[in-house]
DRENRO-184019 format. One record per residue (C-alpha): residue number from 1; residue in three letters; chain; x, y, z. Coordinates in steps of 0.05 Angstrom, whole numbers, plus 5000, padded with zeros to 4 digits. Layout:
BEGIN
<NUM ALA A <X Y Z>>
...
This chain:
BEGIN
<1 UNK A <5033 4415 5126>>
<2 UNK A <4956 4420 5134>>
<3 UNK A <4938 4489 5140>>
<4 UNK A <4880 4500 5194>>
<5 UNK A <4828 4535 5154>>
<6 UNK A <4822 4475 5104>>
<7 UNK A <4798 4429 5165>>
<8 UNK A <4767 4491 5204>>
<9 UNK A <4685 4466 5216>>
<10 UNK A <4644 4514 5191>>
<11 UNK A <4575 4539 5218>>
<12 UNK A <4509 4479 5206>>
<13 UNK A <4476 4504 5145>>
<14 UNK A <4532 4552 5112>>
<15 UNK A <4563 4543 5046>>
<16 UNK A <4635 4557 5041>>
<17 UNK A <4669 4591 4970>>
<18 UNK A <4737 4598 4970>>
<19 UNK A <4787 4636 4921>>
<20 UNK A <4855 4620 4914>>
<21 UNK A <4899 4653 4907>>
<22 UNK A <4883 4730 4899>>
<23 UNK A <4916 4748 4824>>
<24 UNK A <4958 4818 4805>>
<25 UNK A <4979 4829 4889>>
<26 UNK A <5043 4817 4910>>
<27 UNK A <5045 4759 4952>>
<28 UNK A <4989 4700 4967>>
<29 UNK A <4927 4707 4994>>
<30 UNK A <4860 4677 4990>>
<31 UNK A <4784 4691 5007>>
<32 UNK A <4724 4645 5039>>
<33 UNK A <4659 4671 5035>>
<34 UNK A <4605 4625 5076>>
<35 UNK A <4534 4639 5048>>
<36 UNK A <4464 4622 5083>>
<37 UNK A <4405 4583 5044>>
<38 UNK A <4391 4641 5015>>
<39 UNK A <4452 4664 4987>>
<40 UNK A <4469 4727 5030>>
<41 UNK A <4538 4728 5048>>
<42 UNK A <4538 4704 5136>>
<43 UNK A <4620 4710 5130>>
<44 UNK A <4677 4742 5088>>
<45 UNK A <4744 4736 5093>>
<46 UNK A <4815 4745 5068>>
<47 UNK A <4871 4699 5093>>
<48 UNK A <4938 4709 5080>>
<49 UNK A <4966 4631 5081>>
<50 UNK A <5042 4668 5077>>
<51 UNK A <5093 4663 5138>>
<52 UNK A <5162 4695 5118>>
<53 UNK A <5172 4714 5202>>
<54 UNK A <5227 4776 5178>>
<55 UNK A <5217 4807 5253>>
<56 UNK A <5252 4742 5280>>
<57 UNK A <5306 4745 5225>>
<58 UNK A <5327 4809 5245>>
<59 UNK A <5341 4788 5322>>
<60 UNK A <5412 4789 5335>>
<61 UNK A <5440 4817 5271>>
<62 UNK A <5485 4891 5275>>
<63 UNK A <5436 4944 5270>>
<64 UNK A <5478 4973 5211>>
<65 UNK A <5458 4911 5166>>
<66 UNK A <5388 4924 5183>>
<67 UNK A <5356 4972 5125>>
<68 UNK A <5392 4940 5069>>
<69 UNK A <5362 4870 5105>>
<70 UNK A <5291 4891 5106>>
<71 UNK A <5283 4907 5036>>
<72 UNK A <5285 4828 5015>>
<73 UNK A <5210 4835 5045>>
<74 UNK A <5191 4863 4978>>
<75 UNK A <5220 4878 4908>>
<76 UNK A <5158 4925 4900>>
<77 UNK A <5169 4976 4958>>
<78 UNK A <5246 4961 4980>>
<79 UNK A <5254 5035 4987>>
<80 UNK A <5202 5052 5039>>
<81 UNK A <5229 4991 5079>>
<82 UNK A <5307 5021 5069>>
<83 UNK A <5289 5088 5096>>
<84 UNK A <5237 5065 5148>>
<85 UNK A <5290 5019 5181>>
<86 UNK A <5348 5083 5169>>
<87 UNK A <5305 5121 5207>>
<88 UNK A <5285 5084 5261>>
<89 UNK A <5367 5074 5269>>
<90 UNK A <5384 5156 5268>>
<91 UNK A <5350 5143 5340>>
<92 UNK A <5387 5096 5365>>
<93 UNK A <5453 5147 5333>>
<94 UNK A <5418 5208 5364>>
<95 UNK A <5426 5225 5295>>
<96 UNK A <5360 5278 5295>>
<97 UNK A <5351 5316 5250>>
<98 UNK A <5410 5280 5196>>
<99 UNK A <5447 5335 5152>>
<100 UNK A <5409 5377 5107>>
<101 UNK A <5439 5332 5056>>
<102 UNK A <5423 5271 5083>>
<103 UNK A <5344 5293 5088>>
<104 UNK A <5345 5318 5016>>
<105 UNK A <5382 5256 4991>>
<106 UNK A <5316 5214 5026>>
<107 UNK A <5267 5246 5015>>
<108 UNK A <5282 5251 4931>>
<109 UNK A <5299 5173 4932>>
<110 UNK A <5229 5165 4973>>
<111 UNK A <5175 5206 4933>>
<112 UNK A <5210 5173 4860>>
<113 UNK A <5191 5104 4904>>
<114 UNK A <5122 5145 4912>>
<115 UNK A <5124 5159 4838>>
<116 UNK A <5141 5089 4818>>
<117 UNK A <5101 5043 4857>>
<118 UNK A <5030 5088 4837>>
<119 UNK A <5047 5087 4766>>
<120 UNK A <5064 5003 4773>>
<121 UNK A <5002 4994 4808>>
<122 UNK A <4955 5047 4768>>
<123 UNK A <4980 5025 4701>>
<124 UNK A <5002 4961 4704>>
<125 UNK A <4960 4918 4754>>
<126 UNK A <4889 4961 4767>>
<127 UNK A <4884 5003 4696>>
<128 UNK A <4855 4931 4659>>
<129 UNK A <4796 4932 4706>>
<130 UNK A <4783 5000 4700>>
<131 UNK A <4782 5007 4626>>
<132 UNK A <4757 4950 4603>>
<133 UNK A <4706 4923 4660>>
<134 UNK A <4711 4884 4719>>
<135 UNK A <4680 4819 4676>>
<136 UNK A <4712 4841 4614>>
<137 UNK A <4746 4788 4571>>
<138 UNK A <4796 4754 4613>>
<139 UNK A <4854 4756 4550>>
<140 UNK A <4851 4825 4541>>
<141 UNK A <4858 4841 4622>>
<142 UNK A <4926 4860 4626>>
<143 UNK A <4971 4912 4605>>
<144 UNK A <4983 4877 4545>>
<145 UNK A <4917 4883 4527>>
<146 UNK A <4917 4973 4560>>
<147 UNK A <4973 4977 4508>>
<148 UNK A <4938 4951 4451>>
<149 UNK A <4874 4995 4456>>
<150 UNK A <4898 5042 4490>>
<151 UNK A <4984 5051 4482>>
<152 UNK A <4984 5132 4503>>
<153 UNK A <4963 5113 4576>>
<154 UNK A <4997 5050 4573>>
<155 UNK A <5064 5089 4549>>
<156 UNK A <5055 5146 4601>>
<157 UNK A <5045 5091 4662>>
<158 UNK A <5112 5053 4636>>
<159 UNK A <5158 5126 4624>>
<160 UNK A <5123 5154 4688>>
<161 UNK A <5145 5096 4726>>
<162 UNK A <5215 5086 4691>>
<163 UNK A <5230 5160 4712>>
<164 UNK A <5223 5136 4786>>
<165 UNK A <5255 5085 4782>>
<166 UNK A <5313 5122 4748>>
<167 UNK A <5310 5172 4813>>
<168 UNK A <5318 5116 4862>>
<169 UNK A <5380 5087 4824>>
<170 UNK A <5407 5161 4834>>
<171 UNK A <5398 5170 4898>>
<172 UNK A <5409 5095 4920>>
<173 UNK A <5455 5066 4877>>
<174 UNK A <5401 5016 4841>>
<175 UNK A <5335 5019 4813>>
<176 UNK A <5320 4958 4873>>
<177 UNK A <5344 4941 4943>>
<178 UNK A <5401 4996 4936>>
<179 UNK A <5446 5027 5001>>
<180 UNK A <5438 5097 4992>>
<181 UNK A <5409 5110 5063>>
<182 UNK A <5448 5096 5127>>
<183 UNK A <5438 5101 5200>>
<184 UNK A <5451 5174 5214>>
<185 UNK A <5445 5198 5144>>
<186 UNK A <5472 5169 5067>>
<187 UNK A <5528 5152 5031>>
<188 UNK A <5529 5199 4967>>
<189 UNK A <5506 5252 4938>>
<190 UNK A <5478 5266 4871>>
<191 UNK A <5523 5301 4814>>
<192 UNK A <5509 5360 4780>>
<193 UNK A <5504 5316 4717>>
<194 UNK A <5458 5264 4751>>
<195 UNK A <5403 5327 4775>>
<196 UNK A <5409 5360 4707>>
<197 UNK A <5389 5287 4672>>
<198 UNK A <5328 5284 4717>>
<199 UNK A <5314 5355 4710>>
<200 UNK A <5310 5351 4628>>
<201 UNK A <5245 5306 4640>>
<202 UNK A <5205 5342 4687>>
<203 UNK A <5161 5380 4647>>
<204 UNK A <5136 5313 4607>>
<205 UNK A <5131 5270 4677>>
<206 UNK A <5098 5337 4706>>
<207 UNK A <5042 5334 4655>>
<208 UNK A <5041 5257 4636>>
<209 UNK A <5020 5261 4721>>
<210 UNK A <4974 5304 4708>>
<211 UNK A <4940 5268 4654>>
<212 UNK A <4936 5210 4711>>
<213 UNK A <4898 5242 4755>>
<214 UNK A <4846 5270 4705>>
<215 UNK A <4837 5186 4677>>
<216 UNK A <4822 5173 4742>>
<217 UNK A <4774 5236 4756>>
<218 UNK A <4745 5218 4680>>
<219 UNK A <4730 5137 4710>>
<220 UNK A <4691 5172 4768>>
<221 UNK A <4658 5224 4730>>
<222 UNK A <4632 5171 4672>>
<223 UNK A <4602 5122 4716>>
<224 UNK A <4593 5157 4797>>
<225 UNK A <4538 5102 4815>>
<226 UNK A <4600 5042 4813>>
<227 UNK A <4659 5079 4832>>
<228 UNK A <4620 5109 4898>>
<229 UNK A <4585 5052 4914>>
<230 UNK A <4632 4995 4898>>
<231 UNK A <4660 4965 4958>>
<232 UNK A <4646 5026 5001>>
<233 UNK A <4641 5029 5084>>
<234 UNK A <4654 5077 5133>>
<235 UNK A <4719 5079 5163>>
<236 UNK A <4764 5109 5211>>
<237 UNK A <4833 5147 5167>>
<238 UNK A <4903 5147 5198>>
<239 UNK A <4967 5177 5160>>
<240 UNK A <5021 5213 5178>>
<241 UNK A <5015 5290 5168>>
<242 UNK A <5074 5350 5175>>
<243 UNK A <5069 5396 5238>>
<244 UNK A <5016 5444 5203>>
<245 UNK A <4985 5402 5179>>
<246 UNK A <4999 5386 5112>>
<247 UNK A <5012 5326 5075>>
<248 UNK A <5081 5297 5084>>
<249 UNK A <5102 5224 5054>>
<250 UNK A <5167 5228 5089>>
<251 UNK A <5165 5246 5167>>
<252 UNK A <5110 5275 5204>>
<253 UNK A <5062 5263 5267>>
<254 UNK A <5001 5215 5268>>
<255 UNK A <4925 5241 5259>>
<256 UNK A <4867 5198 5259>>
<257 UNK A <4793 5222 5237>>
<258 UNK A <4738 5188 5254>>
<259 UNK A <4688 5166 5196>>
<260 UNK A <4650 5238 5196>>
<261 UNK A <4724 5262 5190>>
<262 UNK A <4729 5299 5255>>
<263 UNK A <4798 5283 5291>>
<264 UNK A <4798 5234 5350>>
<265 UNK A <4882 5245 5349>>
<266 UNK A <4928 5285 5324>>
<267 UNK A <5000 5305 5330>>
<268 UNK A <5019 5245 5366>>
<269 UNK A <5094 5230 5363>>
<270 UNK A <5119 5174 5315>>
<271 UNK A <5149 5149 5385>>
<272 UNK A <5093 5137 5416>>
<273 UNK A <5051 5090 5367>>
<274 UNK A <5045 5036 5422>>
<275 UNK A <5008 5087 5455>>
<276 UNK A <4956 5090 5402>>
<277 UNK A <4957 5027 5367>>
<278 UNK A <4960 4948 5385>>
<279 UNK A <4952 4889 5345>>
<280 UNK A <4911 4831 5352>>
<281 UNK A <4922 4768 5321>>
<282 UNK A <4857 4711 5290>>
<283 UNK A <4870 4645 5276>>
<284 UNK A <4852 4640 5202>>
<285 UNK A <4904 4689 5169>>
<286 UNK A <4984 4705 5184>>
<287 UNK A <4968 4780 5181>>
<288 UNK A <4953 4815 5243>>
<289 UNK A <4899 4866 5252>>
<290 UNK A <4921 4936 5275>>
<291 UNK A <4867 4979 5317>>
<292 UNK A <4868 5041 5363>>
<293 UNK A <4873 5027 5438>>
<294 UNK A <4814 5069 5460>>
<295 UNK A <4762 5045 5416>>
<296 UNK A <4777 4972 5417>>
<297 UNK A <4786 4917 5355>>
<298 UNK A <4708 4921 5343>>
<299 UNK A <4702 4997 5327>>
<300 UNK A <4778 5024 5325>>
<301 UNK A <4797 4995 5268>>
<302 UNK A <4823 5045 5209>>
<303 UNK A <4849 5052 5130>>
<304 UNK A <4914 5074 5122>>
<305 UNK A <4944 5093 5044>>
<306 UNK A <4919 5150 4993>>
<307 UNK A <4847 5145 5008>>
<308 UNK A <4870 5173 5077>>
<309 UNK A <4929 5219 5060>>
<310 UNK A <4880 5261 5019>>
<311 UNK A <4829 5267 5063>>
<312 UNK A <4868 5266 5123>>
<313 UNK A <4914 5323 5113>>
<314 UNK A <4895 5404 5116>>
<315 UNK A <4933 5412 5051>>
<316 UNK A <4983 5385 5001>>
<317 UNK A <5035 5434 5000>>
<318 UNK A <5046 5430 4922>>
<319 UNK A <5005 5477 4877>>
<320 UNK A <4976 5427 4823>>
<321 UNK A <4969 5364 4869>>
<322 UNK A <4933 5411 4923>>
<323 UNK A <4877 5432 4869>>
<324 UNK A <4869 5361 4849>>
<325 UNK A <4855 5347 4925>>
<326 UNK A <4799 5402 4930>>
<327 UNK A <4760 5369 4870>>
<328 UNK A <4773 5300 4912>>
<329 UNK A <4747 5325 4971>>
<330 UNK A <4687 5361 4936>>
<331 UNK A <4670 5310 4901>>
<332 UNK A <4644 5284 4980>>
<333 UNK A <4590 5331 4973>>
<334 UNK A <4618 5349 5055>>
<335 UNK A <4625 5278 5073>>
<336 UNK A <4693 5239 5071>>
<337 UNK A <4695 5197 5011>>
<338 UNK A <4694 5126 5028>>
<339 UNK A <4689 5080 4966>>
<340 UNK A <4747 5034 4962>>
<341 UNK A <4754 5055 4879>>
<342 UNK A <4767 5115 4894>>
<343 UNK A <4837 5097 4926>>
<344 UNK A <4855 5094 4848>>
<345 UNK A <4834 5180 4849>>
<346 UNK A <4872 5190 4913>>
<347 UNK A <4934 5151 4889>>
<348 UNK A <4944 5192 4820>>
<349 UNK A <4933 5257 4859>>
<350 UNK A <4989 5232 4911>>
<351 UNK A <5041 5219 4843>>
<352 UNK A <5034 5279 4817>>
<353 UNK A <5051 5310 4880>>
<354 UNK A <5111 5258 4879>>
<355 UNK A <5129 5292 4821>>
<356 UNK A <5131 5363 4841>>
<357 UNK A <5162 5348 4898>>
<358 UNK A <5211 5315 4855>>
<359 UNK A <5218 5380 4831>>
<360 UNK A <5233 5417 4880>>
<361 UNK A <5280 5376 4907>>
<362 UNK A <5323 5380 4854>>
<363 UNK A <5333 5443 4857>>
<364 UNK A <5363 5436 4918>>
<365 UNK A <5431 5453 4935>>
<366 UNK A <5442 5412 4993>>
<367 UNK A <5438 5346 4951>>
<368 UNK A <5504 5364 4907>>
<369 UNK A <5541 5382 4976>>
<370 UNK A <5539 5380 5046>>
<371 UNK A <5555 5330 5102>>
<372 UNK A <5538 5252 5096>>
<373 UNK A <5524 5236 5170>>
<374 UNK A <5507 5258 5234>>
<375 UNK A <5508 5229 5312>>
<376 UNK A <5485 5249 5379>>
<377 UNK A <5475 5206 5436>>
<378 UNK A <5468 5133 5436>>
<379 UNK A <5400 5104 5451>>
<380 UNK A <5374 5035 5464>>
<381 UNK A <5314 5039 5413>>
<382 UNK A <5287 5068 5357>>
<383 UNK A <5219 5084 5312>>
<384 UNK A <5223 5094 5234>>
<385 UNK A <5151 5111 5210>>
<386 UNK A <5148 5139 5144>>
<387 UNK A <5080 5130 5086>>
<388 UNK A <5100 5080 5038>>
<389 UNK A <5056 5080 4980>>
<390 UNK A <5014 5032 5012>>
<391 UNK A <4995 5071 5079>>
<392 UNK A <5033 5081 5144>>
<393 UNK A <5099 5045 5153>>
<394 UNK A <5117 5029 5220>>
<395 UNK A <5194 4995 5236>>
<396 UNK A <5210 4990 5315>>
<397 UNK A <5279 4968 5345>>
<398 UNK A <5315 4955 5404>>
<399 UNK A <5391 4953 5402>>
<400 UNK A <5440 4920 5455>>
<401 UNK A <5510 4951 5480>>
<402 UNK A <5543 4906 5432>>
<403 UNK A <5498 4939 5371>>
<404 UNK A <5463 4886 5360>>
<405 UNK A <5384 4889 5347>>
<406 UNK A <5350 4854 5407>>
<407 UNK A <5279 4872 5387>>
<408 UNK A <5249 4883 5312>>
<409 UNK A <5169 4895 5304>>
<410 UNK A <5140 4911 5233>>
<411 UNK A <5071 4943 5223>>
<412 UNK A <5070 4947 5145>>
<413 UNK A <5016 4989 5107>>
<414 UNK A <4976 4926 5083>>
<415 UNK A <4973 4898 5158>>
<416 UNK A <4932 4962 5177>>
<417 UNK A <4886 4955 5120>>
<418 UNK A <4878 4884 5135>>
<419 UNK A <4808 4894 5166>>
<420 UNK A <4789 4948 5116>>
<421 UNK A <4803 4891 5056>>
<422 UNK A <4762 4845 5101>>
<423 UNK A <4706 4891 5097>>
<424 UNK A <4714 4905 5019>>
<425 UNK A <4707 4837 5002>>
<426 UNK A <4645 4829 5041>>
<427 UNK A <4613 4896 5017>>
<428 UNK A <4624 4877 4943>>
<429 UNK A <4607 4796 4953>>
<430 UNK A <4543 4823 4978>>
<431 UNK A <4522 4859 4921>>
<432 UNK A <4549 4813 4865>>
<433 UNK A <4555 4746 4883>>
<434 UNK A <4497 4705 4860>>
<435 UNK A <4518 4636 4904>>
<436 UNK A <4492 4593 4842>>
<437 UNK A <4552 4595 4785>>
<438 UNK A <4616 4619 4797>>
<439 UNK A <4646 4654 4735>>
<440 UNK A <4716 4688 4724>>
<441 UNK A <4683 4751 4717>>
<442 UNK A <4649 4741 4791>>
<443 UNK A <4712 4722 4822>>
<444 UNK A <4746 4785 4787>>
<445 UNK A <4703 4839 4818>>
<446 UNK A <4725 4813 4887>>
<447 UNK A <4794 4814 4870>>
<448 UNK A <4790 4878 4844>>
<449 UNK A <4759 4912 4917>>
<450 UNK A <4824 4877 4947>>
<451 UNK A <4867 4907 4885>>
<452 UNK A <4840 4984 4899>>
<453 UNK A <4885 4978 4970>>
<454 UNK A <4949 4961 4930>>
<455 UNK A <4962 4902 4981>>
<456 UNK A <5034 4878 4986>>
<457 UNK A <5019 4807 5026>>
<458 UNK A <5091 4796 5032>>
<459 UNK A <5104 4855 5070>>
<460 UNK A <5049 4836 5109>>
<461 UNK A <5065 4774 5126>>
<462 UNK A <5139 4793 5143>>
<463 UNK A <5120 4703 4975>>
<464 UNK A <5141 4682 4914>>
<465 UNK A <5116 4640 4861>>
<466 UNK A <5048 4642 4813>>
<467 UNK A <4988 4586 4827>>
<468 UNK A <4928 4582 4793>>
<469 UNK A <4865 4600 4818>>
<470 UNK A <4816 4553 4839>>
<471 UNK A <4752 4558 4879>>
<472 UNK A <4694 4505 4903>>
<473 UNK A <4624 4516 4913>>
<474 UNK A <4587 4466 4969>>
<475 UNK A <4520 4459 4986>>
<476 UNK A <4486 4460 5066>>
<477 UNK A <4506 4380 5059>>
<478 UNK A <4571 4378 5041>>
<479 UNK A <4548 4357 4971>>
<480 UNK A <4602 4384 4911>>
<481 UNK A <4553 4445 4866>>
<482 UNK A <4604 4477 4828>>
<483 UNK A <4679 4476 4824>>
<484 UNK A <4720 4522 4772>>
<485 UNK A <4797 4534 4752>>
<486 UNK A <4824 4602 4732>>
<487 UNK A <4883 4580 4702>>
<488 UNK A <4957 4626 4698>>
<489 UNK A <4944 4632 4632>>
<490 UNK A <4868 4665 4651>>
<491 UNK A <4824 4604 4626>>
<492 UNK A <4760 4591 4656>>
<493 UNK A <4761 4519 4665>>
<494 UNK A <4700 4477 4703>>
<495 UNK A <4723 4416 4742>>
């Protein structure tokens, strides 16, 4: 099949680059650039070419299948899937509130997914870039390369991330796509032995975490000119906060600030998204773009993720991660931070609140004993929203008499950063791309403003498999000026 981009006409005069596919994301994407005579960037763009159509696959299948079903969209956030989809299903049970059991059980097996996924994508996919440099030497990009110069951070990203993964497999049964959640509540508890295991390595996670967050504030501190100008825009924030305010990764009400930070919403029921958000759809990428009702597609468009939990919230309600947010937000001089590096700040702060939260969960009666499930009355439909690590996770249902799901629609964390990631690659093609020769380092600091969102392109598109890179320059005429391969391997090859 002929994807319509590749035959797509472009503007009389405009030279098209294209990069494909995007390397250390989950899932396939790829970005054209169109530049003018001149080389100033007319067009920027970031396609996702994937079409995996989950909300169809759901249709017609028993609603109780449905959150062990969803997790196939990813094998990186499974977990925030899971309980999104349990959620949205304690609706449609009148199950609201679940069992104090049942909320502690989630809420533990969700901020170790927290936990997890930050240290993965700190460690493993973004630390390279950050360490070495952007156009540093291809070979030694990779965590391979962190553990060699570096093997303290490289050991505290791979424990920190194996301890959260060890909490999911408690509280869900396996380390990926487990069954721990149900509609109206979970299946087990966790042991006395189980909490005490976890327990014994808190103080080491607690100050490994810590250790994150002050790499990060380190990487800001050592070179402020590129991590708060590097792909930075103004932007609308939207996340999920608790009733008071406060940061909460597990249930909450919506808040939106506008780009000076002052609130345009707030405390708006998870219920009532439609209300506040609607997609619209472009021809040149499978990935919808979210934006708030009242401001239109042109100006209400938003970020979603860490960068916007931090800021967004009055307060993180755990001591350590809360002072780590006050340097954040100082660091702003009174303006909301906007540069799209310093998601990488926002995300460490947010896992080693993960981590005392962790904490004080496990100590926790209600997760050794207590009832399993709950029920109310039946309803027709139901919302699960819950922040993934990615940004605002949105799972919507409708449910027939016979229990099966009639109606499924998925707005996924990387769909409502999809015009924010648009915007990135634009800001930072501006400012770096020369339009004469294309090197590996060039493409890299493009990928690396789409890396700094964490996207997760298969959840977005509702992929699997590894191709090579390869991008072509042409000139005004149609006339072949430069064409170059970056192979799987990382070579630099010119065709």
């Amino acid at each position: 099949m002929t994807f319509a981009l590749e035959t797509a006409a472009q503007p009389a005069g405009l030279r098209r680059v294209a990069i494909e596919p995007l390397s250390r994301v989950e899932g396939h994407g790829k970005v054209t650039l169109l530049l003018d005579a001149n080389n100033h960037i007319q067009q920027a763009r970031l396609h996702i070419v994937e079409f995996r159509g989950f909300e169809k696959f759901i249709e017609g299948r028993p609603y109780w299948e449905v959150p062990v079903m969803v997790q196939r969209l990813c094998g990186i956030c499974p977990v925030s899937h899971h309980l999104a989809a349990a959620k949205a299903f304690d609706r449609v049970l009148g199950a609201t509130p679940v069992s104090a059991s049942a909320n502690a059980m989630r809420r533990l097996m969700h901020y170790g997914q927290i936990l997890q996924s930050h240290a993965l994508h700190f460690f493993h996919l973004s630390s390279p870039d950050l360490l070495f440099g952007f156009d540093s030497e291809v070979a030694r990009r990779n965590i391979v390369g962190v553990a060699q110069a570096h093997p303290e951070i490289a050991k505290k990203g791979i424990l920190l991330r194996k301890f959260g993964q060890e909490v999911i497999r408690i509280t869900s049964g396996k380390r990926v796509h487990g069954t721990g959640a149900v509609p109206g509540g979970v299946n087990k508890l966790v042991s006395a032995a189980e909490r005490d295991s976890l327990q014994r390595e808190l103080p080491q996670m607690l100050q490994w975490a810590q250790d994150s967050v002050n790499i990060a504030k380190q990487l800001h501190a050592q070179n402020p000119a590129l991590y708060n100008n590097f792909g930075s825009f103004r932007s609308n924030l939207m996340s999920l906060v608790r009733a008071d305010g406060a940061m909460d990764l597990y249930d909450g009400v919506l808040r939106v600030r506008d780009a000076d930070g002052h609130i345009l919403f707030d405390g708006v029921d998870d219920q009532r998204y439609l209300e506040l958000i609607e997609e619209t759809v472009r021809p040149w990428s499978y990935m919808k773009f979210p934006h708030l009702r009242s401001l239109g597609a042109e100006l209400g468009w938003y970020r979603v993720g860490p960068l916007a939990r931090v800021q967004n919230c009055d307060f993180i309600p755990s001591a350590q991660a809360e002072i780590e947010r006050q340097a954040f937000v100082a660091w702003g001089q009174g303006d909301l931070v906007h540069a799209s590096l310093a998601y990488h700040w926002a995300r460490m702060i947010e896992m080693l609140h993960a981590v005392e939260v962790i904490a004080e969960l496990l100590a926790d009666p209600a997760l050794l004993s207590g009832d399993l499930l709950s029920c109310g009355v039946r309803q027709r439909s139901g919302v699960g929203m819950i922040e993934a690590p990615r940004g605002t996770l949105i799972h919507d249902y409708d449910v027939g008499d016979d229990d099966l799901v009639t109606r499924c629609n998925l707005i996924v964390s990387t769909t409502h950063n999809n015009q924010a990631m648009n915007e990135a690659v634009r800001a930072v093609a501006r400012d770096y791309l020369d339009g004469h020769e294309l090197t590996e380092g060039l493409l890299n600091h493009i990928e690396v403003a789409i890396r700094a969102y964490d996207p997760c392109l298969s959840c977005a598109t509702h992929a699997l498999g590894q191709m090579p890179l390869e991008v072509t320059l042409l000139g005004a005429d149609g006339i072949l000026l430069d064409r170059v391969q970056n192979t799987q391997s990382g070579e630099l090859i010119r065709l």
